[in-house]
KOLFIMAR-159541 format. One record per residue: residue number from 0; residue in one letter; chain; x, z, y of N, C-alpha, C, O, CB in turn. Coordinates in nm, 3 decimals. Glycine has a CB too. Layout:
N
NUM; A; A; X; Z; Y; X; Z; Y; X; Z; Y; X; Z; Y; X; Z; Y .
...
END
This chain:
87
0; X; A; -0.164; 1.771; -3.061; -0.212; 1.677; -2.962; -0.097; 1.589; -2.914; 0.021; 1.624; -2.918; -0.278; 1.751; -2.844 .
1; X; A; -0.147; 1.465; -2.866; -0.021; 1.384; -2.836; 0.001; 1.375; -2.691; -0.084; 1.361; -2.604; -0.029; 1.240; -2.894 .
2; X; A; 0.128; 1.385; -2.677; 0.139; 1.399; -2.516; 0.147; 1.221; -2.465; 0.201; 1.123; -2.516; 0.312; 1.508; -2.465 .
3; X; A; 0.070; 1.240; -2.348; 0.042; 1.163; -2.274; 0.166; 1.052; -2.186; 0.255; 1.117; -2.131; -0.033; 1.248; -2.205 .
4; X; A; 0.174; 0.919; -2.173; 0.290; 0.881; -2.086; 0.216; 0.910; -1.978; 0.097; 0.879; -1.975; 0.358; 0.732; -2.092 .
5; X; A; 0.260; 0.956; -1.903; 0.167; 0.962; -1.743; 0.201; 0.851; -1.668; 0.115; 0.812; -1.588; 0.203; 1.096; -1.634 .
6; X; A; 0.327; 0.781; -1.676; 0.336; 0.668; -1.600; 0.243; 0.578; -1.606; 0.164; 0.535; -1.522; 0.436; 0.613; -1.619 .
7; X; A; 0.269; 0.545; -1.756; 0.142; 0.448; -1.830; -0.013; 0.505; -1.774; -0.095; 0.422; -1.735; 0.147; 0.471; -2.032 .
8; X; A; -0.032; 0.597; -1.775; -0.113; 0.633; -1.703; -0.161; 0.578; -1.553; -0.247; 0.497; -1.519; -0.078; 0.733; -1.707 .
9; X; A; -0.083; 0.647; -1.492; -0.070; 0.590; -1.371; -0.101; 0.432; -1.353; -0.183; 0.375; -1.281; 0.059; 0.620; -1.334 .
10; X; A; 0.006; 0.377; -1.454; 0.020; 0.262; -1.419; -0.165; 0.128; -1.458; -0.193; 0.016; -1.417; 0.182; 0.234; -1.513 .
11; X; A; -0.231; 0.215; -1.541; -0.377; 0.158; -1.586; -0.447; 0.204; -1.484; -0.557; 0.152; -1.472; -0.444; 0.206; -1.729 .
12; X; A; -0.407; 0.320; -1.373; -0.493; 0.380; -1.259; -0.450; 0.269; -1.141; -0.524; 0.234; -1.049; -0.451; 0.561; -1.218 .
13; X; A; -0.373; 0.244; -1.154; -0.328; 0.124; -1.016; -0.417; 0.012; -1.093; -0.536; -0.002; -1.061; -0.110; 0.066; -0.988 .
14; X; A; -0.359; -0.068; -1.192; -0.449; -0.173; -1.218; -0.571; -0.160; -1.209; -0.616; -0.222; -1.112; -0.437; -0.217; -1.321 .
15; X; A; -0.683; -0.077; -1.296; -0.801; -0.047; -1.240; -0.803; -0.074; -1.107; -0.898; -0.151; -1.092; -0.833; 0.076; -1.262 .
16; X; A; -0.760; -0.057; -1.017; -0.781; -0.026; -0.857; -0.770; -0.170; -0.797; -0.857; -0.224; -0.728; -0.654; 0.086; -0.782 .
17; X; A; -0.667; -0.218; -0.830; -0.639; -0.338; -0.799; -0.742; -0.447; -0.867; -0.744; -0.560; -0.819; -0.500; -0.355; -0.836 .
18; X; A; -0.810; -0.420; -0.955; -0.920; -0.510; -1.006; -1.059; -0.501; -0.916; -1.132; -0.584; -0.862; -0.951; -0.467; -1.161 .
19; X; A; -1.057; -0.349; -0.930; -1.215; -0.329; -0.809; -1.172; -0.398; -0.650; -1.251; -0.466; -0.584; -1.262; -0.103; -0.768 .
20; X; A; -1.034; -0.364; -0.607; -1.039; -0.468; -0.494; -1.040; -0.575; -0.455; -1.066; -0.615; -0.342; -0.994; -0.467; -0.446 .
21; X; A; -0.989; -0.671; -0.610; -0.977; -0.820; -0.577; -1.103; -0.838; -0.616; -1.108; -0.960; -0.636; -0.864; -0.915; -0.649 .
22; X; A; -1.246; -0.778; -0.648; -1.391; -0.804; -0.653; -1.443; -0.839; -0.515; -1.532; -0.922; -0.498; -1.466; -0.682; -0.708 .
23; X; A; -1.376; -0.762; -0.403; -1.465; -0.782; -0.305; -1.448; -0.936; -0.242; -1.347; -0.998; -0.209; -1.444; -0.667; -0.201 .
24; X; A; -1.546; -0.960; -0.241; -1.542; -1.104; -0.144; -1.546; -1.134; 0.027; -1.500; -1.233; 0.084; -1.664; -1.175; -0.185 .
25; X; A; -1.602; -1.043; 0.074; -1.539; -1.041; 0.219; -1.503; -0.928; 0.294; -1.413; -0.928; 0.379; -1.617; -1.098; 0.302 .
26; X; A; -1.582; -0.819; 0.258; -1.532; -0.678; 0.328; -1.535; -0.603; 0.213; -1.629; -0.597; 0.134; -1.628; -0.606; 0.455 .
27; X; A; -1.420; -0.541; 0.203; -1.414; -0.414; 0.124; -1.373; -0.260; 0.210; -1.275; -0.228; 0.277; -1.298; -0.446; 0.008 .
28; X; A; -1.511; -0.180; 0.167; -1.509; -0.052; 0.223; -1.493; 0.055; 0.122; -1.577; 0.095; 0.041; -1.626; -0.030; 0.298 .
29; X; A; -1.342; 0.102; 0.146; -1.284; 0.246; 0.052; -1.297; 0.358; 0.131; -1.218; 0.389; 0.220; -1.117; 0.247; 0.006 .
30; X; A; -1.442; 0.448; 0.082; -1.445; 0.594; 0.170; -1.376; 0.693; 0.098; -1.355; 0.685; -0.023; -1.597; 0.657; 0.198 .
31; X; A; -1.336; 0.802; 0.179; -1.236; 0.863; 0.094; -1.264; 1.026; 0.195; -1.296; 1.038; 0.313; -1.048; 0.765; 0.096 .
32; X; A; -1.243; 1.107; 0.115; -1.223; 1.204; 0.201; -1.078; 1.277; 0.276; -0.977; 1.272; 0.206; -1.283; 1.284; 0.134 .
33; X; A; -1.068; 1.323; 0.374; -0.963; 1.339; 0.399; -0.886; 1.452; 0.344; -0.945; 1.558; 0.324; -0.965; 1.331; 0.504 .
34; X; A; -0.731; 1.439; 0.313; -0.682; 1.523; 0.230; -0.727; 1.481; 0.073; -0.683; 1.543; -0.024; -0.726; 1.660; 0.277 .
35; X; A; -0.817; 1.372; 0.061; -0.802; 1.410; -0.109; -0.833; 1.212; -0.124; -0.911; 1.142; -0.189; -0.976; 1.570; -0.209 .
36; X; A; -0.733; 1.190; -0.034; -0.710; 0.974; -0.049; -0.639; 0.938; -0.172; -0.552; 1.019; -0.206; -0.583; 0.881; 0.093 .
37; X; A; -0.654; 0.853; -0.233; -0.558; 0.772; -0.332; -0.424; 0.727; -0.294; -0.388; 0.660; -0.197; -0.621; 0.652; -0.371 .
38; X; A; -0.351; 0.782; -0.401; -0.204; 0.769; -0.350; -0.180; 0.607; -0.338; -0.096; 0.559; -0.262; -0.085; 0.847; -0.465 .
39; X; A; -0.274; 0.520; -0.432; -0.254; 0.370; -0.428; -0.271; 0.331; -0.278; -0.199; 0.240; -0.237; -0.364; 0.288; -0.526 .
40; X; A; -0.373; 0.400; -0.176; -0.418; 0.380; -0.047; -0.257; 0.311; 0.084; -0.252; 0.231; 0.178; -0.493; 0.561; -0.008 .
41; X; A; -0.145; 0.408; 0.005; -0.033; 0.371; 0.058; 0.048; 0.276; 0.067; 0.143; 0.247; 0.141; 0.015; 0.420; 0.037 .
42; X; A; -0.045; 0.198; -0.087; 0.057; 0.070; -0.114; -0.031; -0.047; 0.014; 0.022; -0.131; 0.087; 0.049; -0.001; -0.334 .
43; X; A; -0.152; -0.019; 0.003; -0.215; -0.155; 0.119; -0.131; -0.168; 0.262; -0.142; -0.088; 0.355; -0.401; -0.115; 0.180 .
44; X; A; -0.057; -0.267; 0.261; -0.006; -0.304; 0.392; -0.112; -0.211; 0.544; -0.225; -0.161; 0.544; -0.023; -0.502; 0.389 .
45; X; A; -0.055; -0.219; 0.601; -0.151; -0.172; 0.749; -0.210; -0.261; 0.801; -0.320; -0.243; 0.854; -0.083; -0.120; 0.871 .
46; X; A; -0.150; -0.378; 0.799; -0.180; -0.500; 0.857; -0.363; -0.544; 0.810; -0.441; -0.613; 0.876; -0.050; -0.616; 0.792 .
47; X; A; -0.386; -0.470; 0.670; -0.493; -0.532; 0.592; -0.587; -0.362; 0.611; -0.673; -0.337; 0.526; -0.432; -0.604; 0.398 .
48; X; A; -0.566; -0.282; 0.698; -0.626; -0.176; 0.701; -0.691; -0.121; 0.840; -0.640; -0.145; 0.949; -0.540; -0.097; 0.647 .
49; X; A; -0.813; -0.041; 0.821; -0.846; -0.059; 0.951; -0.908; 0.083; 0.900; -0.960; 0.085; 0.789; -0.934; -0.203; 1.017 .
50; X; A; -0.902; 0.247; 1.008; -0.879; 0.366; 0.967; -0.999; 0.436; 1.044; -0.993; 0.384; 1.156; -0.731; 0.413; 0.995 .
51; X; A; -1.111; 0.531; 1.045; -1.209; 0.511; 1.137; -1.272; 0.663; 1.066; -1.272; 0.681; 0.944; -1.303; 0.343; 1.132 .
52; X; A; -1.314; 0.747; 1.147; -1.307; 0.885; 1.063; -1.444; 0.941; 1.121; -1.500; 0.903; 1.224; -1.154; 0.998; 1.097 .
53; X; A; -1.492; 1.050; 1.021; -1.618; 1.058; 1.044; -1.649; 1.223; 1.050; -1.625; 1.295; 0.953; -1.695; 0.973; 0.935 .
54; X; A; -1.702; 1.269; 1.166; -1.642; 1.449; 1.129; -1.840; 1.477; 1.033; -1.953; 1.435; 1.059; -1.596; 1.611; 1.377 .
55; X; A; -1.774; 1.581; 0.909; -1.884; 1.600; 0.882; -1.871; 1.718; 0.777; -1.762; 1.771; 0.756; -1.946; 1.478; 0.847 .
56; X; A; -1.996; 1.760; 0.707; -1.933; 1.887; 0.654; -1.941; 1.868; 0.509; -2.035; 1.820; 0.445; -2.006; 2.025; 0.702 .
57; X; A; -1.791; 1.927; 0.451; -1.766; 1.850; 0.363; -1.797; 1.968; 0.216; -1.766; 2.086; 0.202; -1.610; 1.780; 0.396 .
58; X; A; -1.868; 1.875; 0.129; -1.939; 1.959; 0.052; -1.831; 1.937; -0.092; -1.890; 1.908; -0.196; -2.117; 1.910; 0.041 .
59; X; A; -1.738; 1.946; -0.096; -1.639; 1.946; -0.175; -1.513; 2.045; -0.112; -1.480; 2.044; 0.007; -1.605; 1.798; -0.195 .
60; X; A; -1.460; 2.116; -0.199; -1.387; 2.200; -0.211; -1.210; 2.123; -0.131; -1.200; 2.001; -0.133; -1.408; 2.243; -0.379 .
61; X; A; -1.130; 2.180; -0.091; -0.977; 2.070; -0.028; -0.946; 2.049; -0.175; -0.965; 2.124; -0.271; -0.806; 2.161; 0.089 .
62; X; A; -0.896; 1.934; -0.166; -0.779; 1.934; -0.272; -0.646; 1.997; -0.236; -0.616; 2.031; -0.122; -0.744; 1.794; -0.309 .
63; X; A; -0.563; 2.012; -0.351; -0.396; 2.030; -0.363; -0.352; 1.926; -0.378; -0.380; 1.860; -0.478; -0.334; 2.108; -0.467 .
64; X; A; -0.230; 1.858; -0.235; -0.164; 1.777; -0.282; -0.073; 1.790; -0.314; -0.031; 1.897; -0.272; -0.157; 1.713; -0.243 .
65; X; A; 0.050; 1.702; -0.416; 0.168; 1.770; -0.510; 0.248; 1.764; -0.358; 0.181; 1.699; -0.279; 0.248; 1.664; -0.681 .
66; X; A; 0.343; 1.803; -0.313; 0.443; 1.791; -0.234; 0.560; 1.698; -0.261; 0.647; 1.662; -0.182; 0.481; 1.904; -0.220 .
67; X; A; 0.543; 1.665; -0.397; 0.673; 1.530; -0.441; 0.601; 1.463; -0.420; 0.593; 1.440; -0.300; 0.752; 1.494; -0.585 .
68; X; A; 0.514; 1.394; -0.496; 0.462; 1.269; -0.543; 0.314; 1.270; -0.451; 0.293; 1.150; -0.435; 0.446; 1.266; -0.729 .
69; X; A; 0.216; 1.337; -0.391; 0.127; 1.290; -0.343; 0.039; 1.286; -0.397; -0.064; 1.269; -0.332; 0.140; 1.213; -0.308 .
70; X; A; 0.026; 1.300; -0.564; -0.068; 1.319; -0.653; -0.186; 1.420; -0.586; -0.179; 1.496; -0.490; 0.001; 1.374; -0.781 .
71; X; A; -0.296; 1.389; -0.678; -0.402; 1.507; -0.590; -0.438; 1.593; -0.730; -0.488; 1.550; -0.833; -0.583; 1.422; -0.493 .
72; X; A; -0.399; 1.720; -0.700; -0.385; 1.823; -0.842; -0.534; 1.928; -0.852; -0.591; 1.961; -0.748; -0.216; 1.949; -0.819 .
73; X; A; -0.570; 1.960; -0.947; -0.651; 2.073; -0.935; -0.596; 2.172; -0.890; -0.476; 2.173; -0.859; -0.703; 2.109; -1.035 .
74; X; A; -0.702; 2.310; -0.874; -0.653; 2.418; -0.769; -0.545; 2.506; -0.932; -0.446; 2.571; -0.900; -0.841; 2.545; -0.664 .
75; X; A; -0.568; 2.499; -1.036; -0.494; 2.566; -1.157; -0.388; 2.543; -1.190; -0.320; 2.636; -1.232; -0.539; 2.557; -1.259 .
76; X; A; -0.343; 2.433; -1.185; -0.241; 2.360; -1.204; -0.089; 2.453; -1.094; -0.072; 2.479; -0.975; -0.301; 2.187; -1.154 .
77; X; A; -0.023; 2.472; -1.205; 0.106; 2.501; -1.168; 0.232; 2.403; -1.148; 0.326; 2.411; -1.069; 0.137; 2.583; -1.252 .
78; X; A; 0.205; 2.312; -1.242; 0.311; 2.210; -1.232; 0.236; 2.095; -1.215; 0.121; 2.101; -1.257; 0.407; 2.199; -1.351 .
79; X; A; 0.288; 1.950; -1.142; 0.211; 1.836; -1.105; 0.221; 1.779; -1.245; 0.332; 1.786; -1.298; 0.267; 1.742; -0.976 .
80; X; A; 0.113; 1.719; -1.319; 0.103; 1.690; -1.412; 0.167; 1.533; -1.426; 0.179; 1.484; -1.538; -0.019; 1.722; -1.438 .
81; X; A; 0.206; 1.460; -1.306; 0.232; 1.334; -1.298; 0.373; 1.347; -1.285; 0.423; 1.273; -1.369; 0.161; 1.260; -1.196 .
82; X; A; 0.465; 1.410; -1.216; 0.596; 1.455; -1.158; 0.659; 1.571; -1.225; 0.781; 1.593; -1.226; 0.579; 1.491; -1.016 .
83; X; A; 0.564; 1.649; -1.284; 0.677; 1.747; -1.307; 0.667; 1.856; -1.208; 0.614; 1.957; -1.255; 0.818; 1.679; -1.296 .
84; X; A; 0.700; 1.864; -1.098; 0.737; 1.943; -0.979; 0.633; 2.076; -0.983; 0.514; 2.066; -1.012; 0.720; 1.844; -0.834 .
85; X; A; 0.685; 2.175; -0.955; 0.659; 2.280; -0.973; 0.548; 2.333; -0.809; 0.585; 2.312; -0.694; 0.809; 2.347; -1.012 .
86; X; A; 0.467; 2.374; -0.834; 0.348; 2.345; -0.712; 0.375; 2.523; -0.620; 0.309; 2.553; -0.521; 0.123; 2.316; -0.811 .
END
């Protein structure tokens, strides 16, 4: 099997993202759950963000986040598959 660039990876997961947002034409709404946000979420200025939380019961399991990188890992995963870093 061929191993994967993960950057390159990464880097088609940002573009993707950045395409669905320059779609929206006047409001764009990204729901997200908490603890398991897109690490891209960090790159949007604050200035262009507006944060508003909703308590409810959440029918999805927490995620693992990596502790280097912020990546959001499955619960199996020993090493962050994006970083390296040992979980």
């Amino acid at each position: 099997m061929k191993k994967a660039d993960h950057d390159l990876l990464m880097e088609e997961e940002r573009r993707l993202f950045y395409v669905a947002i320059t779609r929206a034409r006047d409001k764009l709404f990204l729901i997200t759950e908490k603890g398991n946000e897109s690490s891209f979420l960090k790159e949007i200025p604050e200035s262009f963000t507006m944060k508003t939380f909703m308590h409810g019961k959440s029918v999805r399991n927490e995620s693992i986040i990596c502790l280097n990188c912020d990546s959001q890992l499955e619960k199996l995963f020993s090493f962050c598959p994006y970083c390296g870093s040992k979980q």
